[in-house]
Every structure is written in structure tokens, then in C-alpha cells.
NUDO-269672 format. One record per residue: x, y, z of N, C-alpha, C in turn; chain; residue number from 1; residue in one letter. Coordinates in steps of 0.2 Angstrom, whole numbers, always signed. Layout:
N
+-------+-------+-------+-------+-------+-------+-------+-------+-------+---+-----+---+
|   nc1 |   nc2 |   nc3 |  cac1 |  cac2 |  cac3 |   cc1 |   cc2 |   cc3 | c |   k | r |
+-------+-------+-------+-------+-------+-------+-------+-------+-------+---+-----+---+
|     X |     Y |     Z |     X |     Y |     Z |     X |     Y |     Z | A | NUM | A |
...
+-------+-------+-------+-------+-------+-------+-------+-------+-------+---+-----+---+
This chain:
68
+-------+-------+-------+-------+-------+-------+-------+-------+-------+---+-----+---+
|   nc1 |   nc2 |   nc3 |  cac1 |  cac2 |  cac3 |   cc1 |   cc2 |   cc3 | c |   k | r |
+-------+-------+-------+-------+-------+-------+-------+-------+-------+---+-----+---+
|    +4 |    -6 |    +0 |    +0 |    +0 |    +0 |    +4 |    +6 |    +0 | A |   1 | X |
|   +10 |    +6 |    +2 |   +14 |   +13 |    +5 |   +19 |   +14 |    -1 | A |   2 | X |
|   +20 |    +8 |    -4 |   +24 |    +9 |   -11 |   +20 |   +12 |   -15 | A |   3 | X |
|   +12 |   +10 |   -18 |   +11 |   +13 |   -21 |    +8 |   +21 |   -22 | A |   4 | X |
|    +6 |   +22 |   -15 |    +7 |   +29 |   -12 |   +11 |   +35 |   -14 | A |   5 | X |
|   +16 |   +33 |   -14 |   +25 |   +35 |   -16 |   +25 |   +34 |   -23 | A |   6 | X |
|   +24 |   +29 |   -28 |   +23 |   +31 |   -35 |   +19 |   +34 |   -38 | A |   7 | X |
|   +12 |   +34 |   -34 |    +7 |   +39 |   -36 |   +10 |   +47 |   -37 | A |   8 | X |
|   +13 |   +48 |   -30 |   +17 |   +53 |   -27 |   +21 |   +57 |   -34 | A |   9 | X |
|   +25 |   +51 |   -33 |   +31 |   +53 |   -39 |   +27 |   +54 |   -45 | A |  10 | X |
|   +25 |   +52 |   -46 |   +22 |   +53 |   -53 |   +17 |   +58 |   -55 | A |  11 | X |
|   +12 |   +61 |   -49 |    +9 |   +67 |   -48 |   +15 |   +72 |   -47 | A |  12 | X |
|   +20 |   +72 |   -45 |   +26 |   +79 |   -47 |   +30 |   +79 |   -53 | A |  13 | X |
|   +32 |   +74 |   -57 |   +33 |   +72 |   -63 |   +28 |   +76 |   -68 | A |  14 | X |
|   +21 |   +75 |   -67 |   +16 |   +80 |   -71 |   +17 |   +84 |   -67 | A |  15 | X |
|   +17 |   +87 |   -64 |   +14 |   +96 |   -62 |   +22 |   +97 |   -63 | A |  16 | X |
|   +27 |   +95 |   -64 |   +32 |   +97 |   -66 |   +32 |   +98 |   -73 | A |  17 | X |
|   +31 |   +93 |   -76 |   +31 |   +94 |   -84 |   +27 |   +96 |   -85 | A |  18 | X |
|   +21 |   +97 |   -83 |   +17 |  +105 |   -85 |   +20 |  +112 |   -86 | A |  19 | X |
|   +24 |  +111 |   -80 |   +27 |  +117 |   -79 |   +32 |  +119 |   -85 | A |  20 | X |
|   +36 |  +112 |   -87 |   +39 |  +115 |   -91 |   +37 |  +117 |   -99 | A |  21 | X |
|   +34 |  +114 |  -101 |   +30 |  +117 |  -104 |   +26 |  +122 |  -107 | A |  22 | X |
|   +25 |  +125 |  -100 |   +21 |  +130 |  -100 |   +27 |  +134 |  -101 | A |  23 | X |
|   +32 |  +135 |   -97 |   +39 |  +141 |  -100 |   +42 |  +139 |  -108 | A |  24 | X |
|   +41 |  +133 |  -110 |   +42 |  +131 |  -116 |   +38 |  +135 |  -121 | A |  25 | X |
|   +30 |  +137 |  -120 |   +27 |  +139 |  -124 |   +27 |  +146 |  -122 | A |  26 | X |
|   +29 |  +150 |  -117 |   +29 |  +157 |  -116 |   +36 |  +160 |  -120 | A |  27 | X |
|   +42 |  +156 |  -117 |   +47 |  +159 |  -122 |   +47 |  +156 |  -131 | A |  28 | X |
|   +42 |  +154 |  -134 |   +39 |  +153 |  -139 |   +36 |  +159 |  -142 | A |  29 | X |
|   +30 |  +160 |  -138 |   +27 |  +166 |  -139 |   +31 |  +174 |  -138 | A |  30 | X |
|   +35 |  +172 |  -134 |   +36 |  +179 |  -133 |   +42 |  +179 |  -138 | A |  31 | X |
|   +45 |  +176 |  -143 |   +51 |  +175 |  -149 |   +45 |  +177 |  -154 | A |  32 | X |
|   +41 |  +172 |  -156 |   +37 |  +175 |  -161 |   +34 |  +182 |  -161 | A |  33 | X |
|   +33 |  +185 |  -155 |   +29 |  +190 |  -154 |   +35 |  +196 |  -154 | A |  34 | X |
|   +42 |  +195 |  -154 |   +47 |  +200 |  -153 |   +47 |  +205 |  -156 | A |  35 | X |
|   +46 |  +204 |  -166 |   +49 |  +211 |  -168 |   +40 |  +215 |  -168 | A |  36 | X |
|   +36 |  +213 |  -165 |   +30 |  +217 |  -165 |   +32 |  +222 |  -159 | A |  37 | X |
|   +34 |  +219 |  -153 |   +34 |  +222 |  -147 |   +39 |  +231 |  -146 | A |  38 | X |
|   +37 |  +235 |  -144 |   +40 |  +240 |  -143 |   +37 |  +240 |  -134 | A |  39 | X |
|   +41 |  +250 |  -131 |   +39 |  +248 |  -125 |   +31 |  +250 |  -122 | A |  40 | X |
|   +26 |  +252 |  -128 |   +20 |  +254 |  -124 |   +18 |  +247 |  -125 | A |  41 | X |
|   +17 |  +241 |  -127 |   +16 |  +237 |  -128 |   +17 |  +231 |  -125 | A |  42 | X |
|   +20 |  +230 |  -122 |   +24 |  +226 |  -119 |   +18 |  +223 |  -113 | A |  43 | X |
|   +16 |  +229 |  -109 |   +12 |  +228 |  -103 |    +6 |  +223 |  -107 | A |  44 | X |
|    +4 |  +222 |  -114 |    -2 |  +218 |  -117 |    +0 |  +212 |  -119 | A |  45 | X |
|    +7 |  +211 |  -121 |    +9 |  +207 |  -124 |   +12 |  +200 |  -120 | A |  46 | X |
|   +16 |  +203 |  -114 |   +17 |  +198 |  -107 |   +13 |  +194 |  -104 | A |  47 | X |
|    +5 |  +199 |  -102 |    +2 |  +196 |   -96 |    -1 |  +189 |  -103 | A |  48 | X |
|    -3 |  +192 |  -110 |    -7 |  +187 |  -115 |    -1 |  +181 |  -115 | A |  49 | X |
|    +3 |  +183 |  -118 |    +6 |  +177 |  -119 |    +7 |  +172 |  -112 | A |  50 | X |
|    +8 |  +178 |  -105 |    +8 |  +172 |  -100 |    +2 |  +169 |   -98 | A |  51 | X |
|    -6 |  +170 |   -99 |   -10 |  +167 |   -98 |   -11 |  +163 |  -105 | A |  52 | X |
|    -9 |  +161 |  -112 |    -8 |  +156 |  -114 |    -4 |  +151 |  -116 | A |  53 | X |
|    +3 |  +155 |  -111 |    +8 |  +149 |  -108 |    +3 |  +144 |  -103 | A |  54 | X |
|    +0 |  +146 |   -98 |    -4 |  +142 |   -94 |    -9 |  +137 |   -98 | A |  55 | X |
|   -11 |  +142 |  -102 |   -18 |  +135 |  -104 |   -12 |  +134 |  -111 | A |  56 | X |
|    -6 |  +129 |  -111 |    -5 |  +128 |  -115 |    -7 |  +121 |  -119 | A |  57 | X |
|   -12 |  +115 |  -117 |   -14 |  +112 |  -121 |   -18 |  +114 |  -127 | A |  58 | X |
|   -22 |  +120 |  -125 |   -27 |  +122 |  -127 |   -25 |  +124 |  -133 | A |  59 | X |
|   -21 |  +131 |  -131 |   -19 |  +135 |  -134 |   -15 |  +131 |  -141 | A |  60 | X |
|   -10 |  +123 |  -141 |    -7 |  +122 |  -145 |   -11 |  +118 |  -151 | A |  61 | X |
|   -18 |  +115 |  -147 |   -22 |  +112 |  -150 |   -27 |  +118 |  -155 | A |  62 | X |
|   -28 |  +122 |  -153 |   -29 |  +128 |  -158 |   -24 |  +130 |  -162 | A |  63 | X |
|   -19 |  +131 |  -162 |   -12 |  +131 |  -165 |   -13 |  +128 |  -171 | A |  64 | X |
|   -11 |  +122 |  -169 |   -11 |  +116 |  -174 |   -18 |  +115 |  -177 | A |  65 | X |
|   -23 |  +116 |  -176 |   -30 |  +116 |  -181 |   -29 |  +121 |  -185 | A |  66 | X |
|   -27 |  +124 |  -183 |   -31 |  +134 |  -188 |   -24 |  +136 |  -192 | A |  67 | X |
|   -17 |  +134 |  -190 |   -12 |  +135 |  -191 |   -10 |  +130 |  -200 | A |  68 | X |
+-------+-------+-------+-------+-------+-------+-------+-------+-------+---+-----+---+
């Protein structure tokens, strides 16, 4: 029982890690694509958008990939 506790374990931070990284994955994505548009009034729109769809980035790549 205590083992498989401990792999559950291990494997619920293996995802919530590797979500993680992939969310920085796809924010320094966006925010490379998004570069030569960016000047300095813009910036304050372009951060926060890109960092709420580094979050939701399943979604986000899933719309990518359809419409793209």
C-alpha cells in the first residue's frame, strides 16, 4: 500500500512538473514570435497574453495546430 502511495506521489510531481515546463516552453515561444511586433507601450499587453496562454497551453497548441 505505502509503495504505491510513493509512486502515485512521484508521478503526480513528474506531471505538475512537466506541465510546468512546458508552459515556460510555450511562453518563451510566444514571446520569440511575438518579438519584432513588441515595442515599450506594448509590452504591458503582450506579457500578461502570452503568460495566460503559456498556462492554458494544451489548449492553446491544440488551436495552433487546427487553424495553423
Amino acid at each position: 500500500m505505502e509503495r504505491e502511495s510513493k509512486s502515485s506521489a512521484i508521478g503526480g510531481l513528474i506531471l505538475i512538473w512537466g506541465y510546468q515546463l512546458a508552459s515556460i516552453a510555450t511562453l518563451v515561444y510566444l514571446m520569440i514570435s511575438d518579438w519584432p511586433k513588441i515595442n515599450w507601450w506594448n509590452w504591458v499587453i503582450f506579457f500578461p497574453v502570452n503568460l495566460f496562454l503559456s498556462e492554458i497551453w494544451p489548449i492553446y497548441w491544440l488551436l495552433h495546430f487546427l487553424f495553423n
